[in-house]
N, C-alpha and C positions, 0 to 999 in steps of 0.2 A: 547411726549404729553405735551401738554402746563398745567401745577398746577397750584394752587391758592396757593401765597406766603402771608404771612402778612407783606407786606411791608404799613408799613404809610407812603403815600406821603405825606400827608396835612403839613399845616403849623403847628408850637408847638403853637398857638392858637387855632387851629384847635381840636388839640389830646385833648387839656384840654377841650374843649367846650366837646367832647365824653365822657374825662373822668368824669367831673362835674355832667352828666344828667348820667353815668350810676349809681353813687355816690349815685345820687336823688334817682331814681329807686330803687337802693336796700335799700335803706332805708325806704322808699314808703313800700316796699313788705314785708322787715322785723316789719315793724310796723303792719303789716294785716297777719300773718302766716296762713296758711288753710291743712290741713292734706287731705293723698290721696283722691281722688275723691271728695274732696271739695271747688276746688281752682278758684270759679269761680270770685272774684274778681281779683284775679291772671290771670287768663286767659282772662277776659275783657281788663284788661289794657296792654297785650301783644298783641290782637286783635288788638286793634282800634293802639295803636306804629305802629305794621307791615303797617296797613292798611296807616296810614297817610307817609310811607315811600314809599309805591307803591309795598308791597308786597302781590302776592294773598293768602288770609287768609282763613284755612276749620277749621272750628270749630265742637264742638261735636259729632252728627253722621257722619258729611263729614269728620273725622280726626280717626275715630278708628271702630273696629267692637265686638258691645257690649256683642257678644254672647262670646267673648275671655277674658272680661273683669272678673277679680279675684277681692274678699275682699271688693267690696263695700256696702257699709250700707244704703237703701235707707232712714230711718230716719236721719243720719246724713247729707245727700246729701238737703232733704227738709228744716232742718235747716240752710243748708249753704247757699242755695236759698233763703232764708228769710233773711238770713244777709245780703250777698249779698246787696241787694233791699234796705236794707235800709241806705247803703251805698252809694246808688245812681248809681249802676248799673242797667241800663234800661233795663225794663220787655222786649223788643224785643230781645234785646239783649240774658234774661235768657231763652227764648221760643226757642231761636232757637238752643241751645246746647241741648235740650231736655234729660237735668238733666247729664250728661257727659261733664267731664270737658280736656282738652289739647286743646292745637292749634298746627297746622301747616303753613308753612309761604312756600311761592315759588317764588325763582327769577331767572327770565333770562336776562344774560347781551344780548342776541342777536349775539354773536359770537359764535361760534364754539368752543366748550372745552368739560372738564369732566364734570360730575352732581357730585356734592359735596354734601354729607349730614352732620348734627352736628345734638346733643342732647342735650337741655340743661332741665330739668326737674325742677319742679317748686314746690312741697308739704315740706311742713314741717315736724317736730316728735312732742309726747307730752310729750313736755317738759316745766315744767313753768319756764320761766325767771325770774332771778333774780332783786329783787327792789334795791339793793342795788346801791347808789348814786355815786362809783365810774367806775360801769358798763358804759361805753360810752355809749350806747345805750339810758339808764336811764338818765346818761347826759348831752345829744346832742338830747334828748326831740324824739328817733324812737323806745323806747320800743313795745315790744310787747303789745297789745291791746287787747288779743283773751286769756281770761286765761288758763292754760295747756296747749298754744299751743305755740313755739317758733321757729322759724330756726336756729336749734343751729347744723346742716348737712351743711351750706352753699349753700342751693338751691337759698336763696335769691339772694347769690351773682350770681349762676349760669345764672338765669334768665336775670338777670342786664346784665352781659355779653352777651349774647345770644343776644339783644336788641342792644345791643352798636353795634356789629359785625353786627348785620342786616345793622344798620346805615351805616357804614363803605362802608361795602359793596356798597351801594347804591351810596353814596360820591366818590366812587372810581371806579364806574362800567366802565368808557373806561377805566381803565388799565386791566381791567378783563377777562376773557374768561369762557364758560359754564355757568350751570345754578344752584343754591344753593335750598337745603331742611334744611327748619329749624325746627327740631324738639323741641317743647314745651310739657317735657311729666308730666303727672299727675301720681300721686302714687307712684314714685320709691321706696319710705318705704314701706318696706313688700315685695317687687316686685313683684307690681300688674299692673305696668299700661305700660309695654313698650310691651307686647306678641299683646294686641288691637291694637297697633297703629302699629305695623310690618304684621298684618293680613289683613289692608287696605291697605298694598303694596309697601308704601312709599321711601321703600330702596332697593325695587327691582330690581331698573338699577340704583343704585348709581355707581360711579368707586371709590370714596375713602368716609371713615365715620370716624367721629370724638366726640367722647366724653371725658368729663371731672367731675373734683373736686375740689374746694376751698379747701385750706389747704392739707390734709389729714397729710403726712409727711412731707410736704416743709415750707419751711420758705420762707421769703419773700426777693423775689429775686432768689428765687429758680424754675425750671420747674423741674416737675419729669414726664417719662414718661415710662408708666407699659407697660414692653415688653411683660410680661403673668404676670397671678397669680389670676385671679376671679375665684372664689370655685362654682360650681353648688348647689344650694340651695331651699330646698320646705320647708315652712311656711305652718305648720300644725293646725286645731281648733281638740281638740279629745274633742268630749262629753261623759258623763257616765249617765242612768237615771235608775233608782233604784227603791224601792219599800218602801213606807212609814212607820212606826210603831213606837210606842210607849217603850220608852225605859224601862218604869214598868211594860207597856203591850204586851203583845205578842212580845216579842223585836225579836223573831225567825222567827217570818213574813214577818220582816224588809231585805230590800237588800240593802248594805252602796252604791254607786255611789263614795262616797268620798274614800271609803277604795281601791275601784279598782281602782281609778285616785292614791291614793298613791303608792299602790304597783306597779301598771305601770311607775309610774316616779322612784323609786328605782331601778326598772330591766331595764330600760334605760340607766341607770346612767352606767349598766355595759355590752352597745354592746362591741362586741369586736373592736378595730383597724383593717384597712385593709392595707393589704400588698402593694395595688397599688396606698394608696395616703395617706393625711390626712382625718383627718375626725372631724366633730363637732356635738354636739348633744347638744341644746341648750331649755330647760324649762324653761321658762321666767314668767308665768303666771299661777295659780290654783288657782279659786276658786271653792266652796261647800260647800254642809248642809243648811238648813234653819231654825233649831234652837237648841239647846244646847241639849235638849232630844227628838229630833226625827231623826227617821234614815235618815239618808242624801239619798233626792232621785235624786237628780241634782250633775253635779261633770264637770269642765271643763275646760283643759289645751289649753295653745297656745306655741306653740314649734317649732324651726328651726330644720333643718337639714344641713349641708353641708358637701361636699365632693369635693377633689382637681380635680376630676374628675364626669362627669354625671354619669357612673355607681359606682364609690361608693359611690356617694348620693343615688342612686338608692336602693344600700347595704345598708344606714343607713334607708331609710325608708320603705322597706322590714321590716328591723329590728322591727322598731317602731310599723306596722299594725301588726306585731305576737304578740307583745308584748301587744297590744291595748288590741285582740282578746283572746288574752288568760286571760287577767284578765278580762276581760267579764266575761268570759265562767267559771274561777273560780268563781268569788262572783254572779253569776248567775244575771247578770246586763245585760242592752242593752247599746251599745254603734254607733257611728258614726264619720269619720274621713273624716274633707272636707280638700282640700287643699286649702289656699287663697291666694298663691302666689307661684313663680317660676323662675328661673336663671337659668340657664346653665353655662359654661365655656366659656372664650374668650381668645386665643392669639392674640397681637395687629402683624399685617404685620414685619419684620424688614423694611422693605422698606416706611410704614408708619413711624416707629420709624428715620428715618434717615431724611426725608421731616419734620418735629415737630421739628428735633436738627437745620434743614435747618433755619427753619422760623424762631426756638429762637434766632438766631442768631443776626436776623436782628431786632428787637426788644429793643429799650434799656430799660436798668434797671434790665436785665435778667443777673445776674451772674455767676449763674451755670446751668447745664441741668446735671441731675439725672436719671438714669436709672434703675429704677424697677423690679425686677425678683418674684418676690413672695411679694401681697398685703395681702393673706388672708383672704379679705373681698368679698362680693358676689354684684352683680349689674345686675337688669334686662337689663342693656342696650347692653347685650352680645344676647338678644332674640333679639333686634333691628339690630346684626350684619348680614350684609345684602349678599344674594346670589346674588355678584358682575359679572358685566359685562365682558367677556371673555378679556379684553383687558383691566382689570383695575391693581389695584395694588396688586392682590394677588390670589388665585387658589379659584375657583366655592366652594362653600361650601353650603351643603343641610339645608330645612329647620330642627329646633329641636326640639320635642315631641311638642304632643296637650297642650293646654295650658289652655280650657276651666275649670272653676268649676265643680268641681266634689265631689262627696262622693266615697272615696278608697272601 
């Protein structure tokens, strides 16, 4: 079967004009950071790229299916729409992602080949960037813009990439065969936005899939490439709500919310290990109370979970709804547990892995290629890993758990 190699034929005039405009782009995109399910500046100006490259482009409802969509805030969605706007992204434009942000991109060279898909994702974290004057960014005048909100994940650059390669592609379509899926996914923090976009189909008769990460372990001049090692991971909201009272009055009427969020994150602290993998139990966030002498009736954690394996994440968050339920049930409190995001496990093909050491090759500037056995980190894009074509590069694999929002 005929691959898609990364050979650059173009001229070294050629590569630099690519590399220049993807340089631009990510700069572009790191000066406008947008957090999941906000990125529709982001996703306008990867639209109208594809578009003016000759890629057919499905935006918003035509690129995901909302009922699978986790963790979005629709006030935060209506402010981004509004920034957006006034950024001079065109109201048709925002009307027609009907408040849902990713794109997808399709090209056929018109030969006969594999369907190739890639993932490049596009959200930021909130994180404020640094003003300080020696930060290049600060510099070289592409600060961030957006306070709290920075690309300090490398999606920027991911995006950048994803765009440059669409380019390429197209540049180079007769030495090509088959047809490419470009995935632009929204949310990967938290891992919320890749289960929507694997539910509209997209990678269903892919033969090979490809994703990536800026940085992570490599240096530059380095490829690394993760043979296994993504942890299955659920991203928990646990609420507690209580009963109010007066701390000189009736303080026995009162039901703390905050006492049962504390005591639930100290018996946390001690699930036990499981024998069939690692394990993570991650409490990142609590707040509660609403004033110094009234009994806390609000209480409310945001927590991970991971496991080297789907069933003992499944072990850890077991663990967590007993442990939820039961300080209920002690301080005599009501509680609720949504999940707002979700990962599984991925092994990469070795056959994938050897086509990647293939292509680095031909690549200059690439030094070394680095083989990955255990990252530790969690990535929705293992939900994006696709139930492959009988004839592609690796054995049928079923789809993995429901993905929709729920209360455990």
């Amino acid at each position: 079967m005929a691959v898609f190699a990364l050979v650059n034929k173009e001229s070294k005039e050629r590569q630099m004009n690519i590399l220049e405009e993807a340089i631009q782009t990510r700069r572009k995109i790191h000066s406008r950071p947008e957090e999941g399910w906000t990125e529709f500046e982001t996703s306008y100006l990867v639209s109208e790229r594809l578009k003016s490259l000759g890629w057919q482009v499905y935006i918003g409802l035509d690129a995901l299916v909302p009922e699978e969509v986790l963790g979005r805030n629709p006030e935060l969605v209506e402010k981004a729409i509004e920034r957006a706007a006034k950024q001079g992204v065109p109201a048709a434009f925002l009307e027609s992602t009907q408040g849902y942000t990713g794109v997808v991109g399709t090209f056929d060279t018109g030969r006969q080949g594999p369907r190739t898909a890639f993932r490049f994702d596009m959200d930021c974290v909130q994180v404020q960037e640094t003003s300080d004057a020696n930060h290049v960014p600060v510099k070289e005048g592409f600060a961030s813009q957006i306070p709290g909100m920075m690309h300090a994940c490398g999606h920027d650059g991911h995006t950048a990439v994803g765009l440059a390669l669409a380019r390429w592609i197209v540049e180079n379509k007769e030495d090509l065969c088959g047809s490419f899926v470009f995935i632009f996914q929204p949310a990967e923090e938290g891992t919320r936005g890749a289960g929507p976009i694997a539910a509209k189909g997209w990678v269903d008769d892919v033969n090979f899939f490809f994703a990536g990460h800026c940085g992570m372990y490599c240096q530059q001049g380095q490829l690394g490439i993760g043979a296994k090692g993504f942890f299955a991971t659920s991203k928990l909201d646990v609420s507690f709500t209580g009963i109010p009272s007066h701390a000189g009055a009736y303080p026995e009427r009162g039901r703390s919310a905050l006492t049962a969020a504390c005591s639930a994150v100290m018996m946390m602290q001690g699930i036990s290990r499981n024998s069939e993998g690692d394990t993570r139990v991650s409490i990142g966030k609590l707040n509660a109370g609403e004033g110094r002498n009234v009994t806390p009736v609000h209480a409310a954690i945001q927590l991970e979970t991971r496991g080297e394996t789907e069933e003992v994440n499944n072990f850890l968050v077991k663990n967590v709804t007993n442990i939820v339920r039961g300080a209920a049930e002690a301080y005599e409190v009501k509680y609720e547990i949504k999940l707002v995001g979700h990962a599984t496990t991925l092994t990469t093909t070795p056959k994938g892995v050897e086509l990647l050491k293939r292509a680095a090759e031909t690549v200059e500037g690439y030094k070394t290629v680095d083989i990955y056995n255990s990252i530790g980190g969690s990535e929705d894009v293992s939900l994006l890993f696709p139930t492959l074509t009988p004839d592609s590069s690796r054995n049928l694999r079923e789809p993995r758990l429901h993905r929709g929002s729920q209360t455990l």
